[in-house]
N, C-alpha and C positions, 0 to 999 in steps of 0.2 A: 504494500500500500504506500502509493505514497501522501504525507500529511502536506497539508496546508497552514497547521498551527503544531510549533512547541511549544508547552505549559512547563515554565519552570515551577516545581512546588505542586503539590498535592494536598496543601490545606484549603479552606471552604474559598479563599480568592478565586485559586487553582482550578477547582471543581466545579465553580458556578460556571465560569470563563468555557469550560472545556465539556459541560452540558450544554448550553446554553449552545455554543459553536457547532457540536454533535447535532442537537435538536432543528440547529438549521442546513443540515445537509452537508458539514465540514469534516474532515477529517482530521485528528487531532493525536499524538505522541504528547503526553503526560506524564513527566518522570520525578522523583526526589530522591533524595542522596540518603534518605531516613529508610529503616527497612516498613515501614508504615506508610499510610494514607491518615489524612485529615489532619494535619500537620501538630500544631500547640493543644488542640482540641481531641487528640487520638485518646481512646479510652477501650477499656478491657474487660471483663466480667471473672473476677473469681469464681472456678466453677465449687468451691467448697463452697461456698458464702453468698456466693450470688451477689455480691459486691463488686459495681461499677468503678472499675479504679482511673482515674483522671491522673495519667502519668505524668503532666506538666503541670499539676496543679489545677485546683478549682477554675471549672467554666462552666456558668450559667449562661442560659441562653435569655437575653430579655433586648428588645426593641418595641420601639413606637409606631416604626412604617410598616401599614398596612399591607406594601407590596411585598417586602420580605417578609413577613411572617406568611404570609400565601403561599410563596416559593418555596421556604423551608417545610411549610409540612405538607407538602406533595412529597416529602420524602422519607417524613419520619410525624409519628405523634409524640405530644408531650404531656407531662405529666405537669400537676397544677400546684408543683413548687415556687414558692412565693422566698424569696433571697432576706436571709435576717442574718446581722453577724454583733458578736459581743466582743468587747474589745476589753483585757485584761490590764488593770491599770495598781500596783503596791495589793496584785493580791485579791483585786473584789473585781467582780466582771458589770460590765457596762453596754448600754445599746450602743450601735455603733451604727449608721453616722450619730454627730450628737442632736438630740433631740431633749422635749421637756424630759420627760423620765432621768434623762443622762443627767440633765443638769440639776433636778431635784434631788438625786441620789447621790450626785458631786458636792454638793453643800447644804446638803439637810435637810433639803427647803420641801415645802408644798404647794413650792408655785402654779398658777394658773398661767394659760398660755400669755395673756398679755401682761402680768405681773415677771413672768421668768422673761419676756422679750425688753420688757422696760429695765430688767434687773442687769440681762448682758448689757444692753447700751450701755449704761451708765457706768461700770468696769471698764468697756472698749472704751469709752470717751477718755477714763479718768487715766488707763495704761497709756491711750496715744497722746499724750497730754506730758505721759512722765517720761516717756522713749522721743518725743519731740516728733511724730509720724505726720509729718504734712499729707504727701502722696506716697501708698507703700510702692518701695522700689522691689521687696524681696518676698522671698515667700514668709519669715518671719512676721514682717511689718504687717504683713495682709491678715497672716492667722489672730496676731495682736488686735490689730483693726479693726476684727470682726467677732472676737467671742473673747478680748481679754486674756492677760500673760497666764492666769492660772489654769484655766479650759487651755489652752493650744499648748503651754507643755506639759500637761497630762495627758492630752490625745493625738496632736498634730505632731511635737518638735520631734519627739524622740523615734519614733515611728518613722516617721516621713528621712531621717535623716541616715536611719538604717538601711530604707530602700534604696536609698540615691547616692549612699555613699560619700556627704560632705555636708556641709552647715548650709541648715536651712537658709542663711544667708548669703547664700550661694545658689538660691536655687528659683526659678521664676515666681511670682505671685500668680500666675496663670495655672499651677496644680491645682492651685485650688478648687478651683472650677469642680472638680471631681468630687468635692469634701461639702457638702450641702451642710445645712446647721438650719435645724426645724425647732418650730416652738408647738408643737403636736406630740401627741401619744405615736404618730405614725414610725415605728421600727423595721418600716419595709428601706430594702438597700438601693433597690432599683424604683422609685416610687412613683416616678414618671410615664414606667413603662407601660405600656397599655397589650402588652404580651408578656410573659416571661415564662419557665417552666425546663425540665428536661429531660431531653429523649428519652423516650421508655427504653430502646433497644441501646439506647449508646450513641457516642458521635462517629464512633468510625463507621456504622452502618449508613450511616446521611451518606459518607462521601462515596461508599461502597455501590449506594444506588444511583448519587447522581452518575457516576462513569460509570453505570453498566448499559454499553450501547456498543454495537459492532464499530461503530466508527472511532473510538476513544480506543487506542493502549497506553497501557501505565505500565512504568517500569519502574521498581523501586530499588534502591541500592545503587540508583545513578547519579553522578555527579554531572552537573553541565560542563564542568572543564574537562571530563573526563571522554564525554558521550564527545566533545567538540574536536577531542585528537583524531577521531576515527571517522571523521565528516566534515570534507572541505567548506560544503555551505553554512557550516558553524564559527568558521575562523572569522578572526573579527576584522574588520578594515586596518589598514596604516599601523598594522600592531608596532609595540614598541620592537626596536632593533636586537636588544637581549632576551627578548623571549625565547623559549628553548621550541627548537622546532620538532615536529611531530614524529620524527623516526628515532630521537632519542625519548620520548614518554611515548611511546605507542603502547606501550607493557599497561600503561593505566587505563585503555582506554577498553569498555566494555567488552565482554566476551558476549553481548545479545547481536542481532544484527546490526550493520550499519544502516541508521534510518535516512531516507532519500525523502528530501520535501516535494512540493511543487515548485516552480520558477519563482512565485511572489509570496512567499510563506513568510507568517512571522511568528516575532518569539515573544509570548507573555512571560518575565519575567520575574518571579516573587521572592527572589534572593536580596541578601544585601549587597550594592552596585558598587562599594566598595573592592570587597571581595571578590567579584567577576573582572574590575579593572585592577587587582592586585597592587591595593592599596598604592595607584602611582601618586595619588596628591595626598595621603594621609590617612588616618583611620577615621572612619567616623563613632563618635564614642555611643556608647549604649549600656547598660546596667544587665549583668545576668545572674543569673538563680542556681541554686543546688538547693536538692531534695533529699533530706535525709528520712525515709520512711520504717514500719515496724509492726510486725500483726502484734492483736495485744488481748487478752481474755481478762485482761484487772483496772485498764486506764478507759475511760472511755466519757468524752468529752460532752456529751448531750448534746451537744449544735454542729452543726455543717461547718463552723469556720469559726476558730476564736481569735482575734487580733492580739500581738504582744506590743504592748505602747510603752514600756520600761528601757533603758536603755538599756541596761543589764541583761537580758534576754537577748542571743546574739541573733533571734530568727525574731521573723515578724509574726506568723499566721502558722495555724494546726489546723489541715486538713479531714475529715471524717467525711468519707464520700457515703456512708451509707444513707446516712439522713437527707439525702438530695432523694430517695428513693421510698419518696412517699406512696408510690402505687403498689409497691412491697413490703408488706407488712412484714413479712417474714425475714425479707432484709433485715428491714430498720430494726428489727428486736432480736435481731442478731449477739451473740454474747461476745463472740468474735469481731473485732471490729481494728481497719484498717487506716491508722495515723500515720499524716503524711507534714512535715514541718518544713518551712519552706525560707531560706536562705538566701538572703538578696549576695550578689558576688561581685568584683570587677571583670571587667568584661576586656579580654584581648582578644586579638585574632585568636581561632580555633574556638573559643568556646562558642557557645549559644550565647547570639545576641536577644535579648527579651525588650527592652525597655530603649527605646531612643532617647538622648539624653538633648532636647529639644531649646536651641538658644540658639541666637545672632549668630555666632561661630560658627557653629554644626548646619542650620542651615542657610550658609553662603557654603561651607563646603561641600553641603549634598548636590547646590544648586549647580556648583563649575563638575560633579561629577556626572549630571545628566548632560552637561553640556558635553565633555570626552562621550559618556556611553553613546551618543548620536552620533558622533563623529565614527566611533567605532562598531556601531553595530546600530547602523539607521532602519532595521525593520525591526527594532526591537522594544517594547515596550513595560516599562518597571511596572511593578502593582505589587501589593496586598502590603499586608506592614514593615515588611525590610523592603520591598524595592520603593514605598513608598514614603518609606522613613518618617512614619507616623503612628500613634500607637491607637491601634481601631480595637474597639470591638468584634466579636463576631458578624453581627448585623450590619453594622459599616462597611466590613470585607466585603460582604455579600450585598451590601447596597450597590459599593461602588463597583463593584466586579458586573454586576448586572449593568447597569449605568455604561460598563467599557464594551461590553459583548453583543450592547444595542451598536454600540458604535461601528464595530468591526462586522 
């Protein structure tokens, strides 16, 4: 066969792109270097426990737009999991985002909603007043600004600074956007969303359905630098002059067939463009994770997710993927049950990039690297969250990947 589209990545970017392309009569070579499909989002079933295990850590499914949630469950149902997380703070656990309850429980109180809203201002006013905060410049200044120094470093500074790897004063006011602060009983996480829930069967089955179609292969275990030694029409334009040429790496390059495009094929790709230009103007920096997990028959946390907000706690968040599996009962009252703790890490080339590390710097350098990747590879187009150096959602993935697949 010969294809008309390469899909780098096999997570839901990848999958929508390479359904959506299939559905319209295209022919499509979709491969990842992971030995899995559905990339951050791949998940497994314990056949002792019948626990859904989320390898990369917790992923709920929840969006607003009507069109993706249509889209996604044409391919899978879900279950009527509503996202709630408690955040552990010197030892006593807390709603998390913060809300009345958070803040009645944090200082004794029995506030009412416009009593507890009148009582933050008055803190915020009196902290930005003693920190001299005109306009916050930082992500500090902003969490002060908005709920007072005693709230943000019990729940924002210490947390936020674990993920990210540096002083909150160093880090944009624009995270915050993520960190809502309610003066309601509302303990929902996602509270906006007008969907949320997850797959009954799991997310690797989503991606397993959208590419089951004669015109879609998947090849997993392949690397695009790899698949690109054993296929002229992969090589990239005006490459640089030390690049090593393909009869000394040929040993890397797959043992599947060599795949033949069509004359005007292009390549979606969902990698980071960094990496595919080996690193010629720099690294682009990003935040990554280690997962230290443990079956356990004596610990066992009662909630889907508990937050560590101490600095002393070198991890942020405990995993318990059984409680997402409200449609099993037999799951959830499980005695055996699967804790996953999750580890923000620095990020160098070779590991798992997760998290874009998003500021002036980073993107003016992502910008001159789309400007090379054109030069060097003009049928080629970046997407999903490393080629797009953005840090999406699921439903985002799957918004904008639909959005590109109309286009092409």
């Amino acid at each position: 066969m010969s294809y008309n589209y390469l899909i780098v990545g096999a997570g839901f970017f990848g999958a929508t792109i390479a359904e959506r392309l299939a559905n319209a009569g295209k022919s499509v070579l979709i491969i990842d270097r992971r030995p899995h499909l559905a990339g951050n989002a791949y998940s497994y079933t314990d056949q002792s426990t019948g626990i859904e295990i989320h390898q990369y850590g917790s992923h709920i499914f929840h969006t607003e737009d009507d069109g993706v949630w249509y889209y996604i469950t044409k391919f899978t149902d879900f279950n009527n999991y509503v996202h709630t997380v408690l955040t552990r703070h010197h030892g006593k656990l807390y709603p998390m985002p913060i809300n009345l309850d958070t803040i009645n429980l944090f200082y004794g109180k029995h506030f009412t909603p416009k009593a507890a809203e009148g009582f933050i201002a008055q803190i915020a006013k009196q902290d930005v007043l003693k920190y001299q905060i005109k306009n916050p410049k930082n992500l500090e200044e902003k969490g002060i600004s908005l709920i007072g120094e005693k709230l943000y470093h019990a729940f924002i500074k210490n947390y936020t600074e674990k993920q990210w790897g540096t002083s909150a004063k160093n880090l944009s006011p624009e995270l915050l956007k993520r960190i809502p602060v309610r003066f309601s009983h509302d303990h929902r996480y996602f509270a906006s969303a007008k969907y949320q829930g997850i797959p009954k069967n799991g997310y690797t089955q989503i991606v397993e359905k959208m590419l089951d179609s004669p015109l879609i292969e998947v090849r997993l275990n392949t690397d695009f630098k790899d698949l690109a030694l054993s296929s002229p029409q992969l090589q990239p334009h005006n490459p640089q002059p030390h690049n090593s040429s393909r009869s000394q790496l040929s040993a890397l390059s797959s043992s599947q067939p060599c795949p033949i495009f069509s004359a005007d094929f292009k390549i979606i790709y969902t990698g980071p463009v960094d990496e595919l230009l080996k690193y010629e103007l720099g690294v682009l920096p990003y935040r990554s994770l280690r997962f230290e997990t443990r079956w356990s028959k004596t610990e066992d946390t009662g909630c889907a997710v508990i937050n560590e907000a101490d600095a002393r706690i070198p991890y942020t968040r405990t995993h318990n993927y059984k409680y997402y599996q409200i449609h099993q009962q037999t799951v959830m009252n499980s005695q055996k049950t699967y804790l996953c703790q999750e580890y923000p890490a620095p990020y160098t080339p070779g590991e798992e990039p997760y998290y874009p590390v998003n500021n002036k710097a980073s993107a003016s350098l992502y910008q001159k690297y789309l400007k090379l990747l054109h030069d060097r590879y003009p049928n080629l187009t970046p997407g999903g969250r490393l080629g797009a150096y953005q840090y999406w959602d699921m439903d985002v993935a799957i918004k904008n990947a639909l959005a590109l697949a109309k286009t092409l």
